[in-house]
C-alpha positions as CSV (number, residue, x, y, z in Angstrom):
1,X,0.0,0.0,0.0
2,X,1.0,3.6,-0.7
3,X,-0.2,6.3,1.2
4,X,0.5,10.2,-0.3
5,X,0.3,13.0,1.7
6,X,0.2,16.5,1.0
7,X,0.2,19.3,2.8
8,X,-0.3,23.4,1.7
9,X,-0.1,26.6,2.6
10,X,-2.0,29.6,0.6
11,X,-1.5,33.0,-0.4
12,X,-4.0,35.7,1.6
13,X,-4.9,36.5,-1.6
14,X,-4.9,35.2,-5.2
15,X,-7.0,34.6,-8.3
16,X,-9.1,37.1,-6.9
17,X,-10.1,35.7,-4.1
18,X,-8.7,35.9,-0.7
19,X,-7.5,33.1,1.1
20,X,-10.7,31.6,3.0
21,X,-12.3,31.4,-0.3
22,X,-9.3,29.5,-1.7
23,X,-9.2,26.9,0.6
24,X,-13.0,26.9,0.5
25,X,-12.8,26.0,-3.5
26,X,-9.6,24.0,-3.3
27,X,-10.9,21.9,-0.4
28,X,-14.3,21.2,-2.8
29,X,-12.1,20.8,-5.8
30,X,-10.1,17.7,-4.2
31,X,-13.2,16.4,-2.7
32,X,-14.5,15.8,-6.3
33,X,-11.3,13.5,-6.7
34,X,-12.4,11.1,-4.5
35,X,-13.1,7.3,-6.3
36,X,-11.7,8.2,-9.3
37,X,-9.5,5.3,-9.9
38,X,-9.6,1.6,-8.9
39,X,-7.0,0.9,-6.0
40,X,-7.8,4.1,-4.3
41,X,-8.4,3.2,-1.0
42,X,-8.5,6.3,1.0
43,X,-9.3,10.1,0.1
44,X,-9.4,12.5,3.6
45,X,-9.1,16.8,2.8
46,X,-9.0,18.6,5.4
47,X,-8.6,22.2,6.3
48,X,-6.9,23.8,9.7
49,X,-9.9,24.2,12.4
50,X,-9.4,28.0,14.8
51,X,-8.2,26.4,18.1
52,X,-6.2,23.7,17.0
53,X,-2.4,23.3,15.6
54,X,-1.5,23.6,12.1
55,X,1.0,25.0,10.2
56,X,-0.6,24.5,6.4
57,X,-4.1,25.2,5.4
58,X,-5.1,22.3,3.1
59,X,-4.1,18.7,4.0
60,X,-5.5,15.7,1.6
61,X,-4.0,11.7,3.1
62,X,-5.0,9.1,0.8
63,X,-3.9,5.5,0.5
64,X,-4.1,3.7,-2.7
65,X,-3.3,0.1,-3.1
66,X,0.1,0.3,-5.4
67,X,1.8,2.7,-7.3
68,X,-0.1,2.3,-10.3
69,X,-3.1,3.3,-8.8
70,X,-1.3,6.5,-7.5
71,X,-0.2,7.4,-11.0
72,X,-3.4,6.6,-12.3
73,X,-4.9,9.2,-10.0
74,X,-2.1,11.5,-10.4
75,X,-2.9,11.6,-14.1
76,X,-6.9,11.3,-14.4
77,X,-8.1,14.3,-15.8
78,X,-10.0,15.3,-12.8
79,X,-7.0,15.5,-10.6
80,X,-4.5,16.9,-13.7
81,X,-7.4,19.9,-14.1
82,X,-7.1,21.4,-10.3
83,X,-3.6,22.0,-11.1
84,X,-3.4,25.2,-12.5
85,X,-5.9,26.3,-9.7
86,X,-3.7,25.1,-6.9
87,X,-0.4,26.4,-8.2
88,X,-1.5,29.5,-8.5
89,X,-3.0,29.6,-5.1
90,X,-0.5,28.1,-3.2
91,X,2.5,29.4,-1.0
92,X,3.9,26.1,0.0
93,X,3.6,22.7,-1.0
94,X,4.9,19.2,1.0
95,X,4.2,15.8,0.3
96,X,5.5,12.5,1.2
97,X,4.6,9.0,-0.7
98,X,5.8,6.0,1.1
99,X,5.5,2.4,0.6
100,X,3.6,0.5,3.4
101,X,3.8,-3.6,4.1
């Protein structure tokens, strides 16, 4: 199993928009990847809660059963469209893929 983690940070303000209304639209944007490809076993985004720790403002964690299902969801045409979107709404970016037994 592979799970892929991703973390990021917005701009206040970009695309017109200032930053709660990002995160609003990038949050909904990522929840319409969800299911998209077989071997996808897990899709969770999430976005920092007032009163609790965070650093970044958009987390998704997903598990997917091998790395062909994380490159098929890496390149489905639902995920490859929110691209342009998040780059140019986005300050920071981590991630982390790792292999699971």
């Amino acid at each position: 199993m592979i799970k892929h983690i991703v973390m990021w940070q917005l701009k206040d303000s970009a695309e017109g928009a200032d930053k709660s209304v990002n995160v609003a639209k990038m949050k909904a944007l990522l929840d319409d990847c969800a299911n998209l490809v077989p071997g996808m076993l897990k899709f969770e985004v999430a976005t920092a809660q007032s009163g609790l720790e965070c650093t970044y403002d958009i987390l998704l964690y997903s598990e997917f059963e091998s790395t062909v299902a994380l490159n098929a969801y890496q390149n489905h045409p639902k995920h490859v469209a929110l691209k342009p979107f998040v780059a140019a709404v986005r300050q920071a970016r981590q991630c982390m893929d790792y292999e699971v037994h």
